[in-house]
C-alpha positions in Angstrom: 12.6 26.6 29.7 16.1 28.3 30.4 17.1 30.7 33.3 17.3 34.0 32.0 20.7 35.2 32.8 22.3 32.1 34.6 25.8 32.3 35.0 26.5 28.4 35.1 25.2 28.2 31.5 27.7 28.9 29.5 28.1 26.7 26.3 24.5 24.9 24.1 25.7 21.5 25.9 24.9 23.3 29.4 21.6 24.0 28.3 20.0 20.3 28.8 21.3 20.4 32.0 20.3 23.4 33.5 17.2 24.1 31.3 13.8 23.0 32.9 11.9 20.0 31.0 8.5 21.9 31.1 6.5 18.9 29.4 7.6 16.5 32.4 7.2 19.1 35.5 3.9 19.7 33.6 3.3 16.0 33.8 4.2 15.5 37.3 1.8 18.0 38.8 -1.1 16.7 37.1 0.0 13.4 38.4 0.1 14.7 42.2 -3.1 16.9 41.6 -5.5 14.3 39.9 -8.4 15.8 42.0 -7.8 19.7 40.8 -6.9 21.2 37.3 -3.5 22.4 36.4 -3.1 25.7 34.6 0.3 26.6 33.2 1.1 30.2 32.4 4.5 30.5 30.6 5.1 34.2 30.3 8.8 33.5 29.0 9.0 33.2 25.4 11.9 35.8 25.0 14.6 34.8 22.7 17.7 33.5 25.1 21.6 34.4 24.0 24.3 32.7 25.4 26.8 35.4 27.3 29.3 35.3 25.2 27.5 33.7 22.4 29.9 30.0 21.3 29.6 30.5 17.5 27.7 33.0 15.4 25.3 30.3 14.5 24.3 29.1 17.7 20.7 27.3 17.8 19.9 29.0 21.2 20.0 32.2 19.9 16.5 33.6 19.3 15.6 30.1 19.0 11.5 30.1 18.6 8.8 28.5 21.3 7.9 25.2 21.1 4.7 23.7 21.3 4.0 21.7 24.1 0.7 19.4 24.2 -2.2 19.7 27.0 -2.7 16.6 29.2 -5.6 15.7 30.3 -6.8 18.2 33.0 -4.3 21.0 32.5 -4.7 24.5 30.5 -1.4 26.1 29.2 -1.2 29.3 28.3 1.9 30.8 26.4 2.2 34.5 25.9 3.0 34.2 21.9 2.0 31.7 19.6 4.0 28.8 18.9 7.2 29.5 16.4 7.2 33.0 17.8 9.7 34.9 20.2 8.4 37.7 22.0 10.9 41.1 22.4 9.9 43.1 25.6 13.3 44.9 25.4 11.4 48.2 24.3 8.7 47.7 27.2 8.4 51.3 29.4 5.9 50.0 31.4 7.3 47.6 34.6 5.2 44.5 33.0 5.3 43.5 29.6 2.4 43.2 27.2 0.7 39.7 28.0 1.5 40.2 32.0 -0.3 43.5 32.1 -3.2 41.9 30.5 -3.5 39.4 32.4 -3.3 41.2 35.6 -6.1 43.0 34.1 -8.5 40.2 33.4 -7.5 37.2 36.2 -9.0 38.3 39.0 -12.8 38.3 36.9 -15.4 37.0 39.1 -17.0 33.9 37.3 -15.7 33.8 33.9 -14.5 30.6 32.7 -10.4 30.6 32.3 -11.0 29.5 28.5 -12.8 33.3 28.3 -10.2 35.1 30.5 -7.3 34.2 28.4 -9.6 34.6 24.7 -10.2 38.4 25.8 -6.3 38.6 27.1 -4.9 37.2 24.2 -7.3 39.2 21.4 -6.5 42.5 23.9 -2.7 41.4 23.5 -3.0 40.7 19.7 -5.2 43.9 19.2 -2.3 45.8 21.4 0.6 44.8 19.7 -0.8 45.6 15.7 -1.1 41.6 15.2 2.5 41.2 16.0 2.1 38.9 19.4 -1.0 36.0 19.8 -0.9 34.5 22.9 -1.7 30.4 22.3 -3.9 28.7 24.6 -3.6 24.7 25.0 -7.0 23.6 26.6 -6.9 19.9 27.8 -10.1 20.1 30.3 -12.9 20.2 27.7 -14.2 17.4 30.0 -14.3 19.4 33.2 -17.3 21.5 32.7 -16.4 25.3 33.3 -13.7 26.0 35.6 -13.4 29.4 37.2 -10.2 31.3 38.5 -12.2 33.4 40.6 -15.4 31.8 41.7 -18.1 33.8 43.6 -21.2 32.6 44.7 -23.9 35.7 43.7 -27.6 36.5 45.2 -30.4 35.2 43.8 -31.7 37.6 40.6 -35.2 37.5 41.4 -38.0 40.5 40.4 -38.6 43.1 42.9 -39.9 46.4 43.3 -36.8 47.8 42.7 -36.1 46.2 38.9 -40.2 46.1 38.2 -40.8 50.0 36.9 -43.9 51.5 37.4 -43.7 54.6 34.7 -45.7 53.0 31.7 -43.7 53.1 28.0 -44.0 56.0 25.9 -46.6 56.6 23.1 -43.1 56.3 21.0 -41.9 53.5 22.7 -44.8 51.2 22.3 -45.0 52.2 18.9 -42.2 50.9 18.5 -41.5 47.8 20.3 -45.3 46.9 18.8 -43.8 47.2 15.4 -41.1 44.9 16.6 -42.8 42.4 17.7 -44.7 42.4 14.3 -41.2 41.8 13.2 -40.5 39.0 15.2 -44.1 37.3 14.5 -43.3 37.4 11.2 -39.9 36.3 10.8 -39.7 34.3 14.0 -36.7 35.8 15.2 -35.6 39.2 17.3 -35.0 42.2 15.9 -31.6 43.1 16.7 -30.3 46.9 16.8 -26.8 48.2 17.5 -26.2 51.3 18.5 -24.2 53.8 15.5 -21.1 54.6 18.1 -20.1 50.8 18.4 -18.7 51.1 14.9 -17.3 54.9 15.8 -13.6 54.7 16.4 -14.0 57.9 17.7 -16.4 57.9 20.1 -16.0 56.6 23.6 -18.9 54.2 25.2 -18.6 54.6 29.2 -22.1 53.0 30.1 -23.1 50.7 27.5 -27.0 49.0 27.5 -28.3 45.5 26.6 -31.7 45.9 26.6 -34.4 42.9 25.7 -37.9 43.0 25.0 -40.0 39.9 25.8 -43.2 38.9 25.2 -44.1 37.7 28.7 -46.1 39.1 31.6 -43.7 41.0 33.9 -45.3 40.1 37.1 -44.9 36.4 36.3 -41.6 36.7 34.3 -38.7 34.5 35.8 -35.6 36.7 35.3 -33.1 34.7 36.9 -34.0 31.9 34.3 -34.3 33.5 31.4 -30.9 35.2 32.4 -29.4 32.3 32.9 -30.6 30.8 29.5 -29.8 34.0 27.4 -26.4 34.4 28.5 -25.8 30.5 27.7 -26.6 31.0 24.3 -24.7 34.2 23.4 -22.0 32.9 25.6 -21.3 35.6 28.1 -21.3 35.4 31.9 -24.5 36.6 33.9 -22.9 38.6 36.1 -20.9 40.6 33.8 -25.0 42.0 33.5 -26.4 44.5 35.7 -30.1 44.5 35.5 -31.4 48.2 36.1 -35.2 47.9 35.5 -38.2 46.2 34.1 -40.4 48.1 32.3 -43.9 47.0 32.1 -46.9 47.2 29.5 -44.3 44.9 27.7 -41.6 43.1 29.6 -38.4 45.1 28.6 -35.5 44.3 30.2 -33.2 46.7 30.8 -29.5 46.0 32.0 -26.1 47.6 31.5 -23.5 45.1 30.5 -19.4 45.6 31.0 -19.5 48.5 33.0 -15.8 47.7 34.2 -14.2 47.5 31.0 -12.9 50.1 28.7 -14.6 51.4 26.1 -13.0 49.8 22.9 -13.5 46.2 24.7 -17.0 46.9 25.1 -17.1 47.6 21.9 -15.3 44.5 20.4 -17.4 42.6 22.9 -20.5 43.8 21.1 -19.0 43.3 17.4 -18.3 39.9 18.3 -21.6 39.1 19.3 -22.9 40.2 16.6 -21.0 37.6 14.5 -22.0 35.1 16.4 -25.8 35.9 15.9 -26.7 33.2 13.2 -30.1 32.3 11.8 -29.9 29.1 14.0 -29.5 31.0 17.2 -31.7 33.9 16.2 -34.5 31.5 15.6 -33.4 29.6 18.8 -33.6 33.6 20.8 -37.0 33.8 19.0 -38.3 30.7 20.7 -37.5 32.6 24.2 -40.0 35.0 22.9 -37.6 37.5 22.5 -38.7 39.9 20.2 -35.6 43.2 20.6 -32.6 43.0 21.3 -30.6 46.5 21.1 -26.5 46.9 22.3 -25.1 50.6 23.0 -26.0 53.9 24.5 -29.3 55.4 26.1 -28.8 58.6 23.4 -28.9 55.8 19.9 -31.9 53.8 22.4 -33.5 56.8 22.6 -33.0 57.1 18.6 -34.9 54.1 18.2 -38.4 55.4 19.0 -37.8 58.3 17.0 -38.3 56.2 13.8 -41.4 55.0 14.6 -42.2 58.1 12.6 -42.5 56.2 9.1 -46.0 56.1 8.4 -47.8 55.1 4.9 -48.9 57.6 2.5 -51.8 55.4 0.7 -52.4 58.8 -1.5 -49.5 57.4 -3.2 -50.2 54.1 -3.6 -49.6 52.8 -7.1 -50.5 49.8 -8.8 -47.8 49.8 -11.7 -49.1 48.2 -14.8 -51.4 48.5 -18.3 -54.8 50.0 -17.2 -53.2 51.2 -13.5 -50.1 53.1 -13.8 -47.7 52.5 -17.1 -45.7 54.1 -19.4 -43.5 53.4 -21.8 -39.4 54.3 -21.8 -38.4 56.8 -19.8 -41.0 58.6 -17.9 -41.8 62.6 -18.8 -44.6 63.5 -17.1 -42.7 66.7 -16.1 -41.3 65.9 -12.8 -37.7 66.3 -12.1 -36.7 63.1 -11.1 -32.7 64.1 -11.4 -30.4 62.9 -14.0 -31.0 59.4 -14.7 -33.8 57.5 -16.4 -36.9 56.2 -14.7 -39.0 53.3 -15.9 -42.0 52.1 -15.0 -41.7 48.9 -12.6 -44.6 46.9 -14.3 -46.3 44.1 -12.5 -44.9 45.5 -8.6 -47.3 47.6 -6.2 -46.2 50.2 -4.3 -46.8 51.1 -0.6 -46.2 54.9 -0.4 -44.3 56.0 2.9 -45.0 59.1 4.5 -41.4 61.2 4.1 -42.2 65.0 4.5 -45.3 67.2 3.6 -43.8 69.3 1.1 -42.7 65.6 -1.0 -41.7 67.3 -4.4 -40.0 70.4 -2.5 -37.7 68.3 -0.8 -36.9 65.4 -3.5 -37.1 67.8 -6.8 -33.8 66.6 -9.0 -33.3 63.3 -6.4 -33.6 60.3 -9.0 -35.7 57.1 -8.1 -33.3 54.0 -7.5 -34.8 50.5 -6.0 -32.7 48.3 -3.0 -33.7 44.5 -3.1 -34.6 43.3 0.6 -34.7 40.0 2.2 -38.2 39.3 3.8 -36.7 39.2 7.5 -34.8 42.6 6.3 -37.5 45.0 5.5 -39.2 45.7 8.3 -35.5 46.0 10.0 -34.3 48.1 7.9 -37.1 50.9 7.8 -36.5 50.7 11.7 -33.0 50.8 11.9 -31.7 52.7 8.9 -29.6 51.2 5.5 -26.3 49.5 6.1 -23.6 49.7 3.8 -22.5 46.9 1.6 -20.7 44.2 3.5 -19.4 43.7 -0.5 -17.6 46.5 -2.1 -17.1 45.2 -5.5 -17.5 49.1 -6.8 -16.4 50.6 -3.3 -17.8 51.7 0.1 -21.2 53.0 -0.4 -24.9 51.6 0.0 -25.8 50.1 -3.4 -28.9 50.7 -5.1 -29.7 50.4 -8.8 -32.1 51.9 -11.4 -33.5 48.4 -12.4 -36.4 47.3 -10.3 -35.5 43.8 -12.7 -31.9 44.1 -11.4 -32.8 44.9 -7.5 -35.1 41.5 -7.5 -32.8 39.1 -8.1 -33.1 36.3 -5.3 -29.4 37.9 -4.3 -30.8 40.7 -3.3 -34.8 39.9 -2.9 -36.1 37.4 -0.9 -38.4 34.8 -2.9 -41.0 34.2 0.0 -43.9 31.8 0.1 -46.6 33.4 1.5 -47.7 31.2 4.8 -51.6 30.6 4.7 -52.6 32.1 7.6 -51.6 35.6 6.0 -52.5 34.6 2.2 -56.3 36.4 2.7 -54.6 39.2 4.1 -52.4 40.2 1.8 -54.0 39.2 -2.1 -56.6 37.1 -2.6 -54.9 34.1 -4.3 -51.0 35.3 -3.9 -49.1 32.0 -3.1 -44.9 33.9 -3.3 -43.7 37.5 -2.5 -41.2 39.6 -3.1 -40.0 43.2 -1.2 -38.2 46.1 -3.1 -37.5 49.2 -1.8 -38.1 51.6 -4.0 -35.7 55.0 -2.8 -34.3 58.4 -3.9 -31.2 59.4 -4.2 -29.9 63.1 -5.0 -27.3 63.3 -8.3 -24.7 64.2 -6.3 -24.5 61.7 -3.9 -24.0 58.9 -6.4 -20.2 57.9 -6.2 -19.8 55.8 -8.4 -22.5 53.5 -11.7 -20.5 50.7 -12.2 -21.5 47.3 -14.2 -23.9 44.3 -12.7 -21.6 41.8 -10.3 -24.0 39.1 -10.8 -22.2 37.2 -13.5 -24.7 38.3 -16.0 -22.4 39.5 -18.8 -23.5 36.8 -21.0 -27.6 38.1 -20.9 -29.3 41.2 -20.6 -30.7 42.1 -17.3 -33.6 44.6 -18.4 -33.9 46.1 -21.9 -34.3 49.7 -20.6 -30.6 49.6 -18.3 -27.3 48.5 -19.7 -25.8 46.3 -17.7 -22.6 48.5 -17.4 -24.5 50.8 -15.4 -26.8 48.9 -13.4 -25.3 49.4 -10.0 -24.6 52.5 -8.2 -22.9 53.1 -5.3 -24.5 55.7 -2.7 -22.3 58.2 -0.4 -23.6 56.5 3.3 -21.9 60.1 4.6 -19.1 58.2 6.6 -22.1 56.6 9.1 -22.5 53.0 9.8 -26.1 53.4 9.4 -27.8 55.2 6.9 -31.1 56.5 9.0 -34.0 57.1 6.4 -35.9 59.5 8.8 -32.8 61.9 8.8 -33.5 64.9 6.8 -29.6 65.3 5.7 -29.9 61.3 4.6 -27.7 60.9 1.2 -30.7 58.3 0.7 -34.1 58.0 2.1 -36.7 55.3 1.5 -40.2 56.6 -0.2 -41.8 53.2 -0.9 -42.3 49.5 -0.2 -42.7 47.8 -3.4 -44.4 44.1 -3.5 -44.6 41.4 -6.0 -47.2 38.7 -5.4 -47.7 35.7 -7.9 -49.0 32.7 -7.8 -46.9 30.8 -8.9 -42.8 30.9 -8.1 -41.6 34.3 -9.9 -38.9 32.6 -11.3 -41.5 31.3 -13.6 -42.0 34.4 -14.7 -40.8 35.2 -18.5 -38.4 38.8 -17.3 -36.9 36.5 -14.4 -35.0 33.9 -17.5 -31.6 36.0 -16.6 -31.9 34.6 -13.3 -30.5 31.9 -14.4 -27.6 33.1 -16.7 -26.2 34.8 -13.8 -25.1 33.8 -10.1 -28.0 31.8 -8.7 -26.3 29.3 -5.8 -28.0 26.6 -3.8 -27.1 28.8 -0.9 -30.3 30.2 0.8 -28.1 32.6 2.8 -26.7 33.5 -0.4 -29.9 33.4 -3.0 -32.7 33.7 -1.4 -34.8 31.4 -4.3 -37.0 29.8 -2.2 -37.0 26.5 -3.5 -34.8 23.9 -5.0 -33.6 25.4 -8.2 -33.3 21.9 -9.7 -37.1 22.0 -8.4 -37.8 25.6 -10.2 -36.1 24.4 -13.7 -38.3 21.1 -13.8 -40.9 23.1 -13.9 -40.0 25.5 -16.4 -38.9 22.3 -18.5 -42.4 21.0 -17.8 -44.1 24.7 -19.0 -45.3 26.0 -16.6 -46.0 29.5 -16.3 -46.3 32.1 -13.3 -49.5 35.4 -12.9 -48.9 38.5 -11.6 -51.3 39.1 -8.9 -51.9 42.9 -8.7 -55.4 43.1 -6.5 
């Protein structure tokens, strides 16, 4: 580390002398403070030129950072990465970049100093368009949490002033009922993020974390469950602020990272979010959480609104010979838009109630079919359509014509049916599958492009060519696609189901599944078994039944 400025170094030979050797002066005060940890902030990482410079090829001129190695018991923190040289020379404000961060986050009560300098140095990153990443060296993985700022907070324990008495809403126990269906069924929470945490545009000043719990709140241990829910998601309990507890189900309500600005907030969010894996969700699901929703009161408030899907059983259709069928494109005289409808044979539909006047509002909207994981269905009716995460034929939500196409185990869940439920659903149904069958009006289809299965070398159904198998929906600029909104580019007018029993796989119109993409990966291809499993069987012969009653 040199002196910035020192007049007595004037050539690269007085630089050994006068420089400071950080790696021993870190070294010595770990030494004389064995019984405390030693955290090093170097905020000097500015290149350094020699007044005059000696030659024009002097190596202290710009001359990067080095990295220096943690001991045991010390944290170092540099303010740019190592190989990097930070230029403050265009700073206006009186501290530089890292320095004002860090102003900004040291003083946090109770955060451990591993967190304080992640959120500086993603804030500094973020900041500076990628151009500075501050580098953190942490040598006290064996020193438990250490806090910069430790306070000592009251107990959390219920009272009368978190327990509410106002009961829930009609709307609101609809909803949260239909949740914890959800959660009984897939064994984990349903999660729900408010639309304005992916808004650039919109600003979050109070921002909820509100949790619903199957537990009685009278004898429900907040503290505890606090303390355990915050451990697995990783952030600090007291960066929560619990505002009530409404009862008839235990919902926790708390606003979370009121002092920070709104686009931290929001990263905070997005980045637990990522972190939410099946493992933890399942683990979450074992606290008997059963909703978890991040953002406003205005999108909470949204929530209960879409309760309002109800089934239609009018509509219910059984699609096959002697139920519904036909064969090519259907002309029964409705005007079902532009494109080509088939009949789905062997699926059963479960009609959703959309609007009164059903053939007013869709007349010239074609019928298009989104696959649907089994944990994904029930989320998705409640919280809207996402966009593709994969944009192999742009932004959009993708749909496609082919019910054959839309249950691939890509995009459909292969699900055996556990046999506590088998009676309910079919008699003798042993696997499921969930489509959703849609419409779409002409003119919000962006883009038909080809399958992006691999498939080229088969033919995915007869009726479709695979060059236009896919189409990309216009999700309106909106992170969430809400089927209950009347302006909705798309909106969700069935569930459709496929039980057998036997693996569908077996099934003679699912042989393309195997001449396209069909990993190993469950997170991937949903299959539901071994597919070295599934082909033994189909070299043994065996053969797979439609169950349609």
């Amino acid at each position: 580390m040199i002196p910035v400025d020192d007049a007595t170094i004037e050539t690269e030979r007085d630089i050994e002398d006068f420089s400071v050797n950080i790696e021993r002066t870190l070294s010595r005060l770990v030494a004389r403070n064995y019984s405390y940890v030693t955290i090093l902030i170097l905020d000097c990482c500015q290149p350094y030129w020699l007044q005059p410079p000696t030659t024009s090829r002097s190596t202290a001129h710009d001359k990067p950072l080095d990295e220096i190695q943690p001991l045991p018991g010390s944290f170092i923190q540099f303010a740019c990465d190592a190989n990097q040289t930070v230029d403050d020379s265009g700073e206006r404000d009186r501290n530089c970049l890292f320095t004002k961060h860090l102003l900004d986050n040291i003083a946090r009560k109770n955060v451990d100093v591993a967190d304080i300098f992640l959120d500086i140095s993603n804030n500094v990153y973020r900041e500076s368009n990628r151009a500075q990443k501050p580098l953190s060296m942490n040598g006290l993985d064996r020193y438990g949490r250490v806090f910069l700022n430790e306070v000592i907070e009251p107990d959390i324990n219920i009272s009368e002033d978190f327990l509410s008495q106002q009961p829930l809403s009609h709307e609101e126990k609809v909803y949260y009922d239909r949740c914890k269906e959800y959660c009984q069924l897939t064994e984990q929470p349903l999660i729900s993020v408010g639309d304005e945490i992916f808004d650039d545009t919109t600003d979050v000043t109070s921002l909820l974390l509100v949790l619903g719990i199957e537990e009685d709140p009278n004898l429900f241990d907040l503290k505890d469950f606090l303390t355990k829910f915050c451990r697995k998601i990783n952030i600090p309990v007291v960066d929560i602020q619990v505002q009530q507890i409404q009862i008839g189900s235990c919902i926790v309500i708390t606003e979370i990272w009121n002092k920070f600005k709104s686009s931290d907030k929001k990263l905070r969010v997005k980045m637990i979010c990522k972190s939410l894996t099946q493992k933890l969700l399942q683990k979450l699901g074992l606290m008997k959480i059963f909703f978890i929703f991040m953002g406003t009161i205005e999108s909470l408030k949204q929530q209960f609104s879409r309760t309002e899907i109800r089934l239609n059983p009018e509509y219910d259709r059984i699609y096959a010979r002697d139920h519904n069928f036909w064969e090519g494109n259907n002309n029964d005289g409705k005007d079902r838009g532009n494109q080509p409808y088939y009949c789905p044979v062997g699926w059963k539909r479960v009609s959703l109630y959309v609007t009164d006047d059903f053939y007013g509002k869709f007349k010239g909207w074609c019928i298009c079919y989104h696959g649907t994981k089994f944990a994904y269905g029930l989320s998705i009716l409640l919280n809207g359509l996402k966009p593709a995460q994969i944009i192999a034929h742009g932004t959009g939500v993708y749909a496609t014509p082919s019910v054959q196409y839309a249950c691939h185990p890509r995009y459909a869940e292969v699900r055996l049916i556990e046999k506590q439920y088998q009676s309910k659903i079919f008699k003798s149904g042993s696997y499921i599958q969930y489509v959703l069958e849609c419409r779409v009006h002409p003119d919000n289809i962006k883009k038909i492009g080809k399958e992006t299965l691999n498939a080229s070398s088969t033919v995915v159904d007869p009726n479709i060519s695979n060059e236009s198998i896919e189409w990309v929906i216009d999700h309106q600029n909106k992170n969430i696609v809400d089927f209950n909104d009347p302006q909705s580019s798309i909106v969700c007018t069935g569930i459709l189901m496929r039980v057998t029993d036997k693996h569908p796989g077996l099934l003679l119109e699912s042989k393309w599944w195997f001449l396209s993409h069909l990993c190993k990966n469950q997170q991937c291809c949903a299959l539901g078994i071994d597919r070295s499993k599934l082909e033994r069987q189909l070299d043994d012969g065996n053969t797979c039944n439609i169950i349609l009653e």
